[in-house]
C-alpha positions, 0 to 999 in steps of 0.5 A: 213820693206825691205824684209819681205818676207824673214819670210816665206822662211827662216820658211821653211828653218828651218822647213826642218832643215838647221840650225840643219843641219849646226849646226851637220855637220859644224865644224870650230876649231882651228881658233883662231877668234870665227870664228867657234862659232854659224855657223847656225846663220851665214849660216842662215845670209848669205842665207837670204841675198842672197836671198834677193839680196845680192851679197857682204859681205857688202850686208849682212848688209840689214838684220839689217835696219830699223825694220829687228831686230823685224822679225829675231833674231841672224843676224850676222855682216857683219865683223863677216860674213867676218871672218866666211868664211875666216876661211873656208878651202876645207873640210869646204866645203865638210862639207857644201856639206853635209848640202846641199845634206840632205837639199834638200832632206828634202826640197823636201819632205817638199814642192812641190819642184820637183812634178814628181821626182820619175818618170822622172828627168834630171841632167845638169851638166856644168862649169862655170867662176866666176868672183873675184877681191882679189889677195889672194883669194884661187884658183883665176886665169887668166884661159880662160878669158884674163887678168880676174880673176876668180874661175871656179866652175862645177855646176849639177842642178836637175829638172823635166818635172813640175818643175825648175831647183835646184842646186844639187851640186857644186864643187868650182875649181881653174880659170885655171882647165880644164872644165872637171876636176872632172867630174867623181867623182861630177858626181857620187855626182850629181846623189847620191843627185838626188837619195837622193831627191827622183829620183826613176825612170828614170834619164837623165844626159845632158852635154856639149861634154867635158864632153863624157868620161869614168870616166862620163859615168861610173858614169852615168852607176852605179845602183841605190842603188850606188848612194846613200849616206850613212847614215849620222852617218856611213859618214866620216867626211871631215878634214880641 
């Protein structure tokens, strides 16, 4: 049996609720292609594979080798996978935004995940290029690279003095964006998944100089209790 090692990590990904979360949060209607039906399965599907290695549609396939059926129930197709993600819009994103805000909240009460959190806590903000093939993929241009096609996400990481850098969130951008674009708005959500993770004491934001501006620096200058998010019940749910 290849990667039996995912059985403890994906216990503790529903002992945290990431399906339950998915399950409340994500909604695909309207697609026409059961492309909406049962989305924890498939995001369960598609996080187990790419901790496993998987790093295509294709890859996911490794979930059903040999005896992986005996440990997992409810793996997903490939195709069935490829569907799922091609019904996905930008406020499917925002929704799995969401997810992943409350999710890592609740892994980090869950397991030892960033000992030293409620004392000091650093938040690296970045972009970075992403490189893809399909001509028809959303957002896909020839941005700085020339003559490469690529996406251009903006990351924020979270970590402590005792513990390694997590990703605290992420914001897909098209290949030509400027390195900046955004920066003050995923800042300001950066730092309420900081908050949201237990971040009670001092927080340091790190970035590159394209990133000294207003919009940065006034999100980094918000008190506390700005910086957190809503209740989920009281959030207003992201449209297609």
């Amino acid at each position: 049996m290849a990667d039996a090692g995912l059985g403890p990590l994906v216990r503790l990904a529903e002992r945290a609720g990431l399906p339950a979360l998915v399950g409340d949060r994500l909604r695909i209607e309207g697609a026409g292609s059961g492309a909406g039906a049962n989305p924890a399965a498939k995001v369960m599907t598609l996080v187990a594979a790419m901790c496993a290695g998987a790093d295509s549609i294709d890859d996911t396939d490794r979930l059903r080798h040999g005896a992986m059926g005996r440990l997992f129930d409810g793996v997903r197709a490939p195709s069935t996978l490829g569907t799922f993600l091609r019904a996905s819009t930008h406020g499917h994103n925002r929704q799995l935004h969401s997810v992943h805000r409350d999710f890592l909240a609740r892994l980090a009460r869950t397991a030892p995940l960033l000992p030293g959190v409620d004392r000091v806590a650093f938040v690296d903000i970045d972009p970075t290029h992403g490189r893809v093939y399909g001509r028809a993929k959303q957002g896909a241009e020839v941005g700085r690279f020339k003559g490469v096609r690529t996406l251009h996400p903006i990351l924020a990481t979270l970590s402590t003095p005792l513990a390694r850098p997590v990703t605290a969130a992420v914001r897909l951008r098209r290949g030509k964006a400027a390195d900046a674009r955004g920066a003050g708005p995923f800042t300001a959500e950066a730092l309420a998944a900081t908050r949201q993770a237990g971040a009670s004491g001092t927080v340091t934001v790190r970035a590159d100089s394209q990133f000294y501006n207003a919009d940065v620096v006034a999100a980094c200058r918000l008190p506390p209790a700005a910086c957190r998010l809503p209740p989920a019940a009281e959030r207003t749910p992201a449209s297609p």
